[in-house]
N, CA, C and O atoms as CSV, one atom per row, in Angstrom:
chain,resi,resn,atom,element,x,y,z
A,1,UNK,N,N,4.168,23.867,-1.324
A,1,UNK,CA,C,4.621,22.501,-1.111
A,1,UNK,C,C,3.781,21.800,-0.041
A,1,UNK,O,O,3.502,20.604,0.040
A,2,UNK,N,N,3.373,23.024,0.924
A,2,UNK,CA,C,2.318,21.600,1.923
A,2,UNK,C,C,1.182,21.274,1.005
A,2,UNK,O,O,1.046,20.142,0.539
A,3,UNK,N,N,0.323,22.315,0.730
A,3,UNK,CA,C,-0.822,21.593,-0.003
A,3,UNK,C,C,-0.203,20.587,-0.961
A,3,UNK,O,O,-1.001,19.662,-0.808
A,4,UNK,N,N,0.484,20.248,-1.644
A,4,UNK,CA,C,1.012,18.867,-2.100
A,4,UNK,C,C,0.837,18.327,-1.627
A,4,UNK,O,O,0.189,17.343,-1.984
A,5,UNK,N,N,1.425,18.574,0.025
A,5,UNK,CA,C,1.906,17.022,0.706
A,5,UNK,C,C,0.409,16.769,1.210
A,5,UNK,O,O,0.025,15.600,1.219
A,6,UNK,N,N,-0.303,17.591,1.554
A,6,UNK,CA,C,-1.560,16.994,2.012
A,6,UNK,C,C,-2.179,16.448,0.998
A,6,UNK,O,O,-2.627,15.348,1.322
A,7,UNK,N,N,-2.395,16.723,-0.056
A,7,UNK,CA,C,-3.295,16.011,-1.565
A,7,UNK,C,C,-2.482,14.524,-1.157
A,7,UNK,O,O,-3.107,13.611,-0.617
A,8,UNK,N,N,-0.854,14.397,-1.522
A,8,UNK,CA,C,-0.711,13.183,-1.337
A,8,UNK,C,C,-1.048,12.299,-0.228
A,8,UNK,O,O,-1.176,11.075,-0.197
A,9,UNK,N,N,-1.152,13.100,0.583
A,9,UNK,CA,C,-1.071,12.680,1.978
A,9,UNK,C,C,-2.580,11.513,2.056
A,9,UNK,O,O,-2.667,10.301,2.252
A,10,UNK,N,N,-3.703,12.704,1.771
A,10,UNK,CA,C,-5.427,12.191,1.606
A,10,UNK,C,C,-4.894,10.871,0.344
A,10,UNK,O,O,-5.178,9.716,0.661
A,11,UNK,N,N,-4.247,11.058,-0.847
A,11,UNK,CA,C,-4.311,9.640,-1.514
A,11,UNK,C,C,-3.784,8.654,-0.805
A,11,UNK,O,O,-4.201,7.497,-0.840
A,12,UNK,N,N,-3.108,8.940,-0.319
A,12,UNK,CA,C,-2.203,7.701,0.233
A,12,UNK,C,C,-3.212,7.040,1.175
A,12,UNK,O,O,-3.534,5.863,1.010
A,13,UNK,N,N,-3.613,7.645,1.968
A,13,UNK,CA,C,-5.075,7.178,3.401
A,13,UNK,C,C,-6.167,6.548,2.093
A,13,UNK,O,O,-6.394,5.344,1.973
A,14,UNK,N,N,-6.467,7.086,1.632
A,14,UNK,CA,C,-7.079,6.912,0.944
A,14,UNK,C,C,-7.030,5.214,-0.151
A,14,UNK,O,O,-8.056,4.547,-0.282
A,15,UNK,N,N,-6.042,4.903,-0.632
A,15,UNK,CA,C,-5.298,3.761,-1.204
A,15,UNK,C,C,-5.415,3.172,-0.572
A,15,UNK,O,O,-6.180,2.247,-0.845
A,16,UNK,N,N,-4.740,3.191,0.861
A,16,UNK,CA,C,-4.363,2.151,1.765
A,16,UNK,C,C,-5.740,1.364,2.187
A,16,UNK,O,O,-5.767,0.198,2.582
A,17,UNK,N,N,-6.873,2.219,2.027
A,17,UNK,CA,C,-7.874,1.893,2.434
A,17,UNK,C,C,-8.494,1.105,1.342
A,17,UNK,O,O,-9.453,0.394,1.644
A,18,UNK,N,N,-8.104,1.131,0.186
A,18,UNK,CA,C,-8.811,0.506,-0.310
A,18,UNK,C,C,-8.384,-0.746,-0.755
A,18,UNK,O,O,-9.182,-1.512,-1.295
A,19,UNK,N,N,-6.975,-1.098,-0.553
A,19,UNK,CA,C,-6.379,-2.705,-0.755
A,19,UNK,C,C,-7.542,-3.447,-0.073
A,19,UNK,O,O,-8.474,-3.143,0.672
A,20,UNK,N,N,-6.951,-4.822,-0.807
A,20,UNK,CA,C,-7.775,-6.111,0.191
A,20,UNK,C,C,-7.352,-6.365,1.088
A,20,UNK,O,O,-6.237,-5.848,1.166
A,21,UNK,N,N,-7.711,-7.182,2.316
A,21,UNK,CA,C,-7.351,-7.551,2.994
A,21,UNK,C,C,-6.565,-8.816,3.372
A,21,UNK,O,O,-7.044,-9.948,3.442
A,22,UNK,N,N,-5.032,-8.392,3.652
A,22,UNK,CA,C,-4.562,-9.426,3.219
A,22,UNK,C,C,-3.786,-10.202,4.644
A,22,UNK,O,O,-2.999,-11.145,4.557
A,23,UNK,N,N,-4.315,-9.415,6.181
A,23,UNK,CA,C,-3.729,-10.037,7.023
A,23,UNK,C,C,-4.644,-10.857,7.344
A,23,UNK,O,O,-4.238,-11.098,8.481
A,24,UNK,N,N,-5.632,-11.526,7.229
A,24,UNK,CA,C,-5.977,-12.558,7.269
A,24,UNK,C,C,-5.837,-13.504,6.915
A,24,UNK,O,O,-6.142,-14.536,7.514
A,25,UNK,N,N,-5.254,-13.409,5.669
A,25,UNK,CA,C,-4.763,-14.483,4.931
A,25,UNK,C,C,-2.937,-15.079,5.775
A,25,UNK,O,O,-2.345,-16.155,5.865
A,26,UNK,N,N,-2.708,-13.876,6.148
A,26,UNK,CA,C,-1.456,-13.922,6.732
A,26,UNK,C,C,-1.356,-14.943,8.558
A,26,UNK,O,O,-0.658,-15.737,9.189
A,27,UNK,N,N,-2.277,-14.357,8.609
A,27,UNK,CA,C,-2.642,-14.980,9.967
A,27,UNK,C,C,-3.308,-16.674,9.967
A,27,UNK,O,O,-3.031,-17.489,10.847
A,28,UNK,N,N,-4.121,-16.926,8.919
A,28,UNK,CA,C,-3.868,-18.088,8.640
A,28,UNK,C,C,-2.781,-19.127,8.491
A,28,UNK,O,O,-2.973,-20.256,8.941
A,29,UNK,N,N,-1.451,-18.757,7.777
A,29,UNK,CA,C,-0.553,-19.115,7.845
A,29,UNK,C,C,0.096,-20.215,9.232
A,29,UNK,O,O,0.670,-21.291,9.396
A,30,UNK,N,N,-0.432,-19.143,9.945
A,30,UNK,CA,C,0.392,-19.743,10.948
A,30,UNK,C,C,-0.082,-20.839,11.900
A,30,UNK,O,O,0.559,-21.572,12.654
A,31,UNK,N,N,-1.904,-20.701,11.550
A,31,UNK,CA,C,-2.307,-22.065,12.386
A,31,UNK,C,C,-2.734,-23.084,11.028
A,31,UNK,O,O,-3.567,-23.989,11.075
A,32,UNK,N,N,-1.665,-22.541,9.431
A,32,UNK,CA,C,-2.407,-23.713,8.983
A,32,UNK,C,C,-3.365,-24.131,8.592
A,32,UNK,O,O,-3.753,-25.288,8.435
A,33,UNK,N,N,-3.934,-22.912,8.359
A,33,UNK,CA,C,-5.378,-23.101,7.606
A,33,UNK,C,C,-5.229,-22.461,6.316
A,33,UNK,O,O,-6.320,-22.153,5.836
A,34,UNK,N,N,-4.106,-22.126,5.512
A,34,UNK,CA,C,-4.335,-21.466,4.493
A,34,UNK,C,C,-2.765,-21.824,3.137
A,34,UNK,O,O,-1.701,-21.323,2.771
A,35,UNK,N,N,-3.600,-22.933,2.891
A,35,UNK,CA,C,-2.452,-23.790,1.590
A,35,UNK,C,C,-1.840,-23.173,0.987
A,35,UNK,O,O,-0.770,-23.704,0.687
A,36,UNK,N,N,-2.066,-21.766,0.444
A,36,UNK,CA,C,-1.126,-20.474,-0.253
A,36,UNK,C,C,-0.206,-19.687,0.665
A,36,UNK,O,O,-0.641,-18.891,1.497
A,37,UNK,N,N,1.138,-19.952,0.471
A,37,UNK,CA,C,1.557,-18.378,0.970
A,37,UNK,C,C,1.446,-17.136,0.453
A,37,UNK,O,O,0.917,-17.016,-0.652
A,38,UNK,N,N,1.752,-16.400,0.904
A,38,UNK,CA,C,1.486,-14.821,0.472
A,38,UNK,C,C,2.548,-14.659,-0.545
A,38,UNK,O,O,2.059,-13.751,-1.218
A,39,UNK,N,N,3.565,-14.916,-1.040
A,39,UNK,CA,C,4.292,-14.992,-2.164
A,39,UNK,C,C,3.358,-15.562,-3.627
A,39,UNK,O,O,3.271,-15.028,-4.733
A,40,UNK,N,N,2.787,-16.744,-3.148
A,40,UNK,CA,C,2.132,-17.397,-4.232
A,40,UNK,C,C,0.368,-17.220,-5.015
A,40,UNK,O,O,-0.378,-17.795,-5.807
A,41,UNK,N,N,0.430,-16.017,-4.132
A,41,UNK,CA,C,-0.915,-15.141,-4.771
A,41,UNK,C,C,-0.502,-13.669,-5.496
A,41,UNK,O,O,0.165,-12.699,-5.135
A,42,UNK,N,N,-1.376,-14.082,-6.901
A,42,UNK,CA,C,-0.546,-12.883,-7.552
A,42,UNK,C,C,-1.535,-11.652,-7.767
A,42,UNK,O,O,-2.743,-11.775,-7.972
A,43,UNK,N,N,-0.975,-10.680,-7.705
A,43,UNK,CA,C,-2.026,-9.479,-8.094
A,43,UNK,C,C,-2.073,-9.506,-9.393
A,43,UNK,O,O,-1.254,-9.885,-10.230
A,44,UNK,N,N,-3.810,-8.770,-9.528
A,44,UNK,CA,C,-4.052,-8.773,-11.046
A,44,UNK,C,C,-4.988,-7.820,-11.484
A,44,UNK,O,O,-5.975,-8.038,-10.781
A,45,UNK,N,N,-5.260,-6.838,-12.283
A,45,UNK,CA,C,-5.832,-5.870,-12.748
A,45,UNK,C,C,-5.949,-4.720,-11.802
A,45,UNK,O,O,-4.983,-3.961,-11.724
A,46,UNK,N,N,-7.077,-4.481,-11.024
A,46,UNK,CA,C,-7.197,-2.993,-10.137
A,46,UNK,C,C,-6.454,-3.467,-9.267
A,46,UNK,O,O,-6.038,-2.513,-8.608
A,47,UNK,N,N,-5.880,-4.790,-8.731
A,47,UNK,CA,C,-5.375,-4.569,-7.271
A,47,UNK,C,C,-3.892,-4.471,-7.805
A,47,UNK,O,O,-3.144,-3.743,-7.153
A,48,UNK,N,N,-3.499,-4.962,-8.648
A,48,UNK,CA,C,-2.083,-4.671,-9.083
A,48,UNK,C,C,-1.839,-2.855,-9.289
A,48,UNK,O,O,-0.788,-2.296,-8.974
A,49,UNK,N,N,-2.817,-2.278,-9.762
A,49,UNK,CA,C,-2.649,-0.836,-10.304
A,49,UNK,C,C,-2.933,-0.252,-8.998
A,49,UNK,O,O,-2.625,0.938,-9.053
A,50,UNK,N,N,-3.500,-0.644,-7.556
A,50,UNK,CA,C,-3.769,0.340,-6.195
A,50,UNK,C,C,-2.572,-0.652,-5.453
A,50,UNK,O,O,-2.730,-0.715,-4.234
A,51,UNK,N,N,-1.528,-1.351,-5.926
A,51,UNK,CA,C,-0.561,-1.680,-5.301
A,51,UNK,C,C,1.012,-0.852,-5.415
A,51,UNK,O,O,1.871,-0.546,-4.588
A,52,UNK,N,N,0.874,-0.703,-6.755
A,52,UNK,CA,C,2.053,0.171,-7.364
A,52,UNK,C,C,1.350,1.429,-7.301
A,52,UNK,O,O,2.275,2.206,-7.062
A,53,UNK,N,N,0.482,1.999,-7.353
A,53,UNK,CA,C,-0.308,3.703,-6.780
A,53,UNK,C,C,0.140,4.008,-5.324
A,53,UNK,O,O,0.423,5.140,-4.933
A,54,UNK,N,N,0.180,2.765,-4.476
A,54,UNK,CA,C,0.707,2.649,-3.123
A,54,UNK,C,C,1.739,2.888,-2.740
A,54,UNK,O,O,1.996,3.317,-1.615
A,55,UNK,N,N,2.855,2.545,-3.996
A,55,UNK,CA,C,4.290,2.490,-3.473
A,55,UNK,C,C,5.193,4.059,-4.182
A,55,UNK,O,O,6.301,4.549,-3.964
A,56,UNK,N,N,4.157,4.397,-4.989
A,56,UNK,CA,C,4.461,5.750,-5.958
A,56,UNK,C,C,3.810,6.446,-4.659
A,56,UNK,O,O,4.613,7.128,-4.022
A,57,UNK,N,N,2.987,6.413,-4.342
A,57,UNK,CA,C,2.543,7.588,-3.282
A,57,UNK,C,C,3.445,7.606,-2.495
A,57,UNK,O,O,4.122,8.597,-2.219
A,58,UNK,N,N,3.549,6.605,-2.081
A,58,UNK,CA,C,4.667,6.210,-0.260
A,58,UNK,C,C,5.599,7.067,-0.536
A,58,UNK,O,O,5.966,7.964,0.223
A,59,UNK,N,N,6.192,6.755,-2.037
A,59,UNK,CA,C,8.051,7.223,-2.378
A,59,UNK,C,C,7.689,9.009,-2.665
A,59,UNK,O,O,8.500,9.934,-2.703
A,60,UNK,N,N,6.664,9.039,-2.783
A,60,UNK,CA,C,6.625,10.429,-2.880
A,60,UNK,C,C,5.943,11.162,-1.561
A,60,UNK,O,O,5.833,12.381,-1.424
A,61,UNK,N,N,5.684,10.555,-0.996
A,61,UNK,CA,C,5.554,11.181,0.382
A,61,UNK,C,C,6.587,11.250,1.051
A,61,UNK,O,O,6.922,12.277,1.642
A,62,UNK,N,N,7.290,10.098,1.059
A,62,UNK,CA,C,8.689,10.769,1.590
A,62,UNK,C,C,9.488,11.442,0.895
A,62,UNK,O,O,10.038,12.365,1.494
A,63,UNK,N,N,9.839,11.243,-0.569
A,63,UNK,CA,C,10.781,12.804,-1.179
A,63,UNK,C,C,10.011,13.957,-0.243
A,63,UNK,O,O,10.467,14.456,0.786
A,64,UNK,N,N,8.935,14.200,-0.769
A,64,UNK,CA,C,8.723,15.483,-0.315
A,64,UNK,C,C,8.553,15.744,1.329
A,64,UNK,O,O,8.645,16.899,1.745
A,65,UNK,N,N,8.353,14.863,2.064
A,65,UNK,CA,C,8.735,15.427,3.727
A,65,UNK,C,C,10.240,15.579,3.883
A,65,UNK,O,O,10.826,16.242,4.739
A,66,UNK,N,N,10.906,14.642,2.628
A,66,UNK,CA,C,12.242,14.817,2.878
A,66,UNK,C,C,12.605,16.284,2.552
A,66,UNK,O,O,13.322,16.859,3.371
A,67,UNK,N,N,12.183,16.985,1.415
A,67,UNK,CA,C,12.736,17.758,0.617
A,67,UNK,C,C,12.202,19.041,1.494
A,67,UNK,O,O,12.726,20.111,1.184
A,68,UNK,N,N,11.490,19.063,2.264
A,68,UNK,CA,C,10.868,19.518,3.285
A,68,UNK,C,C,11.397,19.695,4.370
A,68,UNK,O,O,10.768,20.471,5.090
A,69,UNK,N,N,12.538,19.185,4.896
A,69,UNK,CA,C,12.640,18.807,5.894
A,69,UNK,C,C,14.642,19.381,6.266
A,69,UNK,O,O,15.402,19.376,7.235
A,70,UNK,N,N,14.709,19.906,4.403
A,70,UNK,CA,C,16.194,20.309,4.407
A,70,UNK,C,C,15.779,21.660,3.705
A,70,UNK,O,O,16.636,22.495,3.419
């Protein structure tokens, strides 16, 4: 079960690293330089598929530290 958690562990670092960057866009917001909110930009093809890869990793990194952990 650890070597699991480490394989997931390296995807997950790994994913995270490869989203766009989206606190810039966020940080715009606030002085107003950026006509879109972050609601109104939509994901689409690879960034939609390393967004939901993101949240399947996450949920499975925690089952298993959970399941780990009892």
């Amino acid at each position: 079960m650890d070597i699991v958690l480490m394989i997931v562990s390296i995807l997950l670092i790994a994913i995270v690293l490869l989203q766009s960057n989206k606190a810039s866009d966020a940080g715009q917001i606030i002085t107003g330089g950026n006509s879109m909110l972050m609601g109104q930009m939509k994901e689409r093809g690879a960034e939609k598929f390393i967004t939901r890869l993101t949240y399947i990793l996450g949920i499975l990194f925690l089952a298993i530290t959970l399941f780990m952990g009892f």
